[in-house]
N, C-alpha and C positions, 0 to 999 in steps of 0.2 A: 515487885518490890525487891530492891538488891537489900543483902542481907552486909554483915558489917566484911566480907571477903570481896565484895562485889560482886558476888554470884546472884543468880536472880532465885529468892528462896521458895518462888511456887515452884520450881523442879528439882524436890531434892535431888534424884541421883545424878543431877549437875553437879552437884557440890562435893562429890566423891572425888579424890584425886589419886585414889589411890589403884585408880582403875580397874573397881569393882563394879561401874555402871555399865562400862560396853562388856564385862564378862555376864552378868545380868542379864541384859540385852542379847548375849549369844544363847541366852540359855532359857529367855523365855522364846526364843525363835523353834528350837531345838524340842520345847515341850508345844509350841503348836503345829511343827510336823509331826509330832507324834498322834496329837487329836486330832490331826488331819487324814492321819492312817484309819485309825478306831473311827471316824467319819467314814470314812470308805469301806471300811470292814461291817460297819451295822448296815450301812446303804447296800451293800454288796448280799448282805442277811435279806434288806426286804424286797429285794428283786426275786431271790430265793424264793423267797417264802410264797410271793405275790406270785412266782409262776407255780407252786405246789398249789394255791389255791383254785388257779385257775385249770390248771389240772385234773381238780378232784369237781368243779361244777363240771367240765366237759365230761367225765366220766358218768353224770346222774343219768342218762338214759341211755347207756352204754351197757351191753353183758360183759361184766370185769372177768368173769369168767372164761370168755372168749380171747379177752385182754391178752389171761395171765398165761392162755395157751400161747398164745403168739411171742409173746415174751420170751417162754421156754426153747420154741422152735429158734427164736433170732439167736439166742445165747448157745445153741444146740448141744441141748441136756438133754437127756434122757426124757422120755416124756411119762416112763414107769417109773422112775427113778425117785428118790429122797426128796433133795430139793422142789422137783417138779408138784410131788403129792404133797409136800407144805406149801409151795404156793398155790394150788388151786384150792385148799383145805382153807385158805387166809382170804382169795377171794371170793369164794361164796359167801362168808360171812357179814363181806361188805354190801350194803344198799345205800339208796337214794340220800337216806337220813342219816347214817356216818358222813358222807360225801358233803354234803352239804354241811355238817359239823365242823368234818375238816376244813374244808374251803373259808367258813367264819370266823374259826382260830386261826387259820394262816394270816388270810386276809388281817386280823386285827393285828396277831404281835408283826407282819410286814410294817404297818401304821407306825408301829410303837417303833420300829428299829428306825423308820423312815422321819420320825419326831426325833431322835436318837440324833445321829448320823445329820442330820441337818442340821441341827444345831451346833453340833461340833465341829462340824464344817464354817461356821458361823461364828465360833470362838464365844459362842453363847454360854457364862457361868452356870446357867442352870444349869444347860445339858450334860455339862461334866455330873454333876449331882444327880441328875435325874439321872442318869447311865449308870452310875453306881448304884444307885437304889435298885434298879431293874436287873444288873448283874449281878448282884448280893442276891437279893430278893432267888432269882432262879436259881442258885447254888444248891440249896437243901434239893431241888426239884432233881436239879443234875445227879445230885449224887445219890439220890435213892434210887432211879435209872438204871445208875452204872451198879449200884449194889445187886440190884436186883435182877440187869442181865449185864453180864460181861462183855465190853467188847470194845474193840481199838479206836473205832470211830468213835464212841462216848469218851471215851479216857481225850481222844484230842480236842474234842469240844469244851469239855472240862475245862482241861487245861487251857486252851485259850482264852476263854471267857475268866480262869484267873490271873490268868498273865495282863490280859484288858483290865482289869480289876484292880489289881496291886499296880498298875500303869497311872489310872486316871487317881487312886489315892495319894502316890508319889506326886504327880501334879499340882494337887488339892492343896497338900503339906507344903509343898515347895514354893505356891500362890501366898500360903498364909503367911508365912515366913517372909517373903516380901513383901508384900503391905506393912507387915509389921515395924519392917527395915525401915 
């Protein structure tokens, strides 16, 4: 149906002349390589994870003790040394039943990044949402972590996981905002 310009009024940002619909257009381009990234970075998470799980079942009838010697020798540390007597202190305490624990919770948040990451991949609305809820959601987690031990890997996971965060919110806002238009 042409509207009284002769523009046709089922598209409005046709009837923009002021050429604010191809800047539009650039800029919802621009916000779907961005979730194209955050797509790759959750999927890039459940491969991660999926190979820590599978990890931790191959280790169930393993002596991790024998592991954590081998470890010390490849890294060639001291095998009287500090680091050395904290990791064999760390794997004795592991068994069958942590191992299996871990391999469960890997395995699942792997699922969850991989529900993640595909859908964003997919330009699926949920997933932006559901991604936020699950990166909000783990913040408190994160941060009690980093409170509670220090250390440069935590601070940049942190951080990523806000930069992700404040990313797909700006998105969110910037979605509504055009609908709205």
């Amino acid at each position: 149906m042409l509207n009284q310009t002769g523009v046709n009024a089922a598209e409005p940002h046709a009837a923009a002349t002021d050429g604010s619909a191809p800047q539009q257009e650039s800029q919802q381009k621009k916000d779907e390589r961005g979730l194209l990234l955050v797509g790759l970075f959750k999927l890039s998470k459940a491969v991660f994870f999926g190979a820590v799980g599978a990890g931790a079942l191959n280790l169930i009838h393993k002596n991790v003790g024998e592991l954590a010697m081998r470890i010390i020798e490849v890294l060639h540390r001291d095998p009287d040394g500090r680091f050395a007597a904290m990791l064999m202190d760390k794997a004795d305490l592991i068994g069958g039943h942590q191992l299996r624990q871990g391999a469960l919770l890997s395995f699942l948040y792997a699922g969850l990044c991989v529900v993640e990451g595909t859908g964003l991949m997919l330009k699926k609305g949920w997933a932006e949402y559901f991604t936020v809820v699950l990166t909000a959601g783990a913040m408190p987690v994160e941060t009690y972590e980093l409170w509670q031990k220090f250390d440069w890997f935590r601070v940049g996971l942190l951080l990523i996981n806000v930069v992700v965060l404040l990313y797909l919110l700006w998105v969110l806002k910037r979605k509504r905002g055009r609908e709205a238009a």
